[in-house]
C-alpha positions in Angstrom: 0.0 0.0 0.0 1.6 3.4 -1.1 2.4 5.6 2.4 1.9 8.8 0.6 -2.0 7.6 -0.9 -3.4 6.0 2.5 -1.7 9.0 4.8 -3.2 11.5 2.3 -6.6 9.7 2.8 -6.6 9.8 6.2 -6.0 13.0 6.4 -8.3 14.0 4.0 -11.2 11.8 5.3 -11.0 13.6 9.3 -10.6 17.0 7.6 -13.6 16.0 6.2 -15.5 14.7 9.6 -13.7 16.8 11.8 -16.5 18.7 13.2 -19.3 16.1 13.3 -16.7 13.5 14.5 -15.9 15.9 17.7 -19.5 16.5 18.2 -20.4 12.7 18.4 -17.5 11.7 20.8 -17.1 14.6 23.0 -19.0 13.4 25.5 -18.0 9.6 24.9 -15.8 9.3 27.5 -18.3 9.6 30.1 -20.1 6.2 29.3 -16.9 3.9 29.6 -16.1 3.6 32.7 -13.1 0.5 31.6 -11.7 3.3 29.1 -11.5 6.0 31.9 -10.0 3.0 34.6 -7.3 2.9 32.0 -6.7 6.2 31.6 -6.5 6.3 35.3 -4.1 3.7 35.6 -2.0 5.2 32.8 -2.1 8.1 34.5 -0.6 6.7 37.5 2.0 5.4 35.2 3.2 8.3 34.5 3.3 9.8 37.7 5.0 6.8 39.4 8.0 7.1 36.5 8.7 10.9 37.2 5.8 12.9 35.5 6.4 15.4 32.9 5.0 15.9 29.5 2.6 13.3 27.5 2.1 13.1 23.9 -1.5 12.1 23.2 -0.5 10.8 19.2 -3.9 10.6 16.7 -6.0 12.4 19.4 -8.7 13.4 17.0 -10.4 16.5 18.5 -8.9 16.8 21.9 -11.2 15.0 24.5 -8.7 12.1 25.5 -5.9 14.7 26.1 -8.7 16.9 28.4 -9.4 13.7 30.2 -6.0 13.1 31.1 -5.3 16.8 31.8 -8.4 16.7 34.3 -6.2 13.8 35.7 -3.0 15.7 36.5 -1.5 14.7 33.2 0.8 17.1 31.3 -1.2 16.0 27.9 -0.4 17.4 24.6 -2.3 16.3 21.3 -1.1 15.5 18.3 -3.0 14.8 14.8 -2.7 14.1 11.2 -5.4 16.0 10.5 -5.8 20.0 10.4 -9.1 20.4 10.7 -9.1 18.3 13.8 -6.6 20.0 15.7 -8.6 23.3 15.1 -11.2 22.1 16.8 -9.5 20.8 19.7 -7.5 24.0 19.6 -11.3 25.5 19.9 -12.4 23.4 22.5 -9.8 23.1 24.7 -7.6 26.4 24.0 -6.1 25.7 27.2 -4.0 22.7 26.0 -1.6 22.4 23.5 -2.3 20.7 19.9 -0.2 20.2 16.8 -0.7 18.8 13.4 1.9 15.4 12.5 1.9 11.9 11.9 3.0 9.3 13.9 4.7 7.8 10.8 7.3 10.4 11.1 7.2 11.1 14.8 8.4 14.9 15.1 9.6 14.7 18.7 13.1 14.3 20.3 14.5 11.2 21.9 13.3 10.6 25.0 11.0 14.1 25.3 7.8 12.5 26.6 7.3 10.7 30.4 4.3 8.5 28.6 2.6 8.1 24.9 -1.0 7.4 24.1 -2.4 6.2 20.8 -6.0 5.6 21.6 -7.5 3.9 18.5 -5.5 6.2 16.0 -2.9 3.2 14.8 -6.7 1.8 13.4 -5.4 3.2 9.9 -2.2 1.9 9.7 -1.4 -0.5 7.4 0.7 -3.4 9.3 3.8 -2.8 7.4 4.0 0.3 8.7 3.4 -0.3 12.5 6.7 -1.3 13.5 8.1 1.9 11.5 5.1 3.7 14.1 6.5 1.6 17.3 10.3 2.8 16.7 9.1 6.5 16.8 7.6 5.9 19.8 10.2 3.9 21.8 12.6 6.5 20.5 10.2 9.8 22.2 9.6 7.9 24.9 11.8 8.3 27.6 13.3 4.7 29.3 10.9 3.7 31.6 8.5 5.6 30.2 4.8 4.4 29.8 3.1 3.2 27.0 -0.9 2.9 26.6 -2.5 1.8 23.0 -6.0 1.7 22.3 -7.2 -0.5 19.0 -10.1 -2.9 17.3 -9.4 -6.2 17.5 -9.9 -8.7 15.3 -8.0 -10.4 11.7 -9.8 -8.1 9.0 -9.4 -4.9 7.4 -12.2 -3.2 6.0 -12.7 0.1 3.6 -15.0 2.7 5.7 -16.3 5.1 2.9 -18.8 6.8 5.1 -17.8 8.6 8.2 -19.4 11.1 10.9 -22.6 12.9 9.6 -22.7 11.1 6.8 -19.7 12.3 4.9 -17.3 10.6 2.5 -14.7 8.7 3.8 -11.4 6.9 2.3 -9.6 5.1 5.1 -8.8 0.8 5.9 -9.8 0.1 9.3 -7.4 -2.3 11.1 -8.4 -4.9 13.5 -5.5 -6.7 15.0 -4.8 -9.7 18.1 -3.0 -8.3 21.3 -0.8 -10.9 20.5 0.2 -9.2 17.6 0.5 -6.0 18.7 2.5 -7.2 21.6 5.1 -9.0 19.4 5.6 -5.6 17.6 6.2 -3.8 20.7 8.5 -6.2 21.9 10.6 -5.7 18.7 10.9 -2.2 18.9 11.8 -2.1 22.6 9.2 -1.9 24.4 7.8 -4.4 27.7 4.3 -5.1 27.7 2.8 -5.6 30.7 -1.0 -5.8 30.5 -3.9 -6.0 28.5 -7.8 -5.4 29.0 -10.3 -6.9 26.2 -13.4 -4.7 26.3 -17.0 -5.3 24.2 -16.4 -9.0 24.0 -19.6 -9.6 22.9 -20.5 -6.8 20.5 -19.6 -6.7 17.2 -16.7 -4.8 17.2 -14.5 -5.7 20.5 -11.3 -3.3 21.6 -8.5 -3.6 23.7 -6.5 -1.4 25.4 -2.8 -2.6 25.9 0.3 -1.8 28.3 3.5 -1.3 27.8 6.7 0.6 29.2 10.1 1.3 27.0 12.8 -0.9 27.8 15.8 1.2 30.4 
């Protein structure tokens, strides 16, 4: 799959739902209590290792990055998409927000206490995830924590209909924490738990621990 096409599509597709996207999940947060016991936990994490700053990578329009805020955390956002850091820039002006793509991982080595990629790695192809991994282990400081939030599952499917009804052009990812956890351990990373959630809808998650290697 060529990068340049399916990054272009992505970040064409949430310019395109941006608004209607943030305006469906702003709230969402509120009616999960295992996603906000993770967060939580993470949060500790981070705390426990030192504190200091947090990059929130793929955070959409902002609300993840609040929540953690709200929770002590020194959150930043980062997105691939424009549109949606304008928004979070609009609803939480208070925080800091900045377009980029975790394919190419603009931060220095070891600048963050603790990453996040809650369900934003959905998009990435699988030969690219272990190119993803390295730019995390290499931002993340050693001992740092890591928390991941995905689909799980074998398939891949084309979504060409997003928030509101608008056209999207993205591959949706579902992967095994098994998987997952054999890439992280490749790029240098220690995983130490992981929580299956929605095992009996349609479209289970996980959400996944790890900490970079010392």
């Amino acid at each position: 799959m060529n990068t340049h096409r399916w990054l272009a599509d992505a970040r064409t597709s949430y310019d395109t739902v941006a608004v209607s996207y943030a305006d469906r999940i702003r709230d969402a947060l509120a009616g999960e209590p295992y996603l906000r016991a993770a967060l939580a936990v993470f949060a500790e994490l981070v705390d426990a290792a030192g504190g200091g700053p947090v990059a929130d990578v793929g955070c959409g329009p902002g609300h993840v990055t609040a929540h953690l805020h709200g929770l002590g955390v020194d959150a930043f956002g980062i997105d691939l998409s424009s549109a949606m850091i304008d928004v979070a820039r609009r609803d939480h002006p208070h925080l800091r927000f900045e377009v980029g793509s975790m394919t190419d991982l603009d931060l220095p080595e070891a600048s963050v206490a603790g990453l996040l990629a809650f369900w934003s790695l959905i998009h990435i192809p699988d030969e690219a995830v272990p190119t993803v991994f390295g730019h995390f282990h290499r931002a993340v400081r050693p001992g740092g924590p890591l928390l991941l939030g995905f689909h799980v599952g074998d398939e891949s499917r084309l979504k060409t209909q997003g928030y509101g009804g608008h056209p999207m052009n993205v591959h949706v990812h579902r992967r095994r924490p098994d998987q997952v956890s054999l890439w992280l351990r490749d790029a240098g990373f220690t995983v130490e738990s992981h929580l299956l959630l929605d095992l009996d809808e349609s479209f289970p998650g996980a959400v996944l621990f790890a900490r970079r290697q010392s």
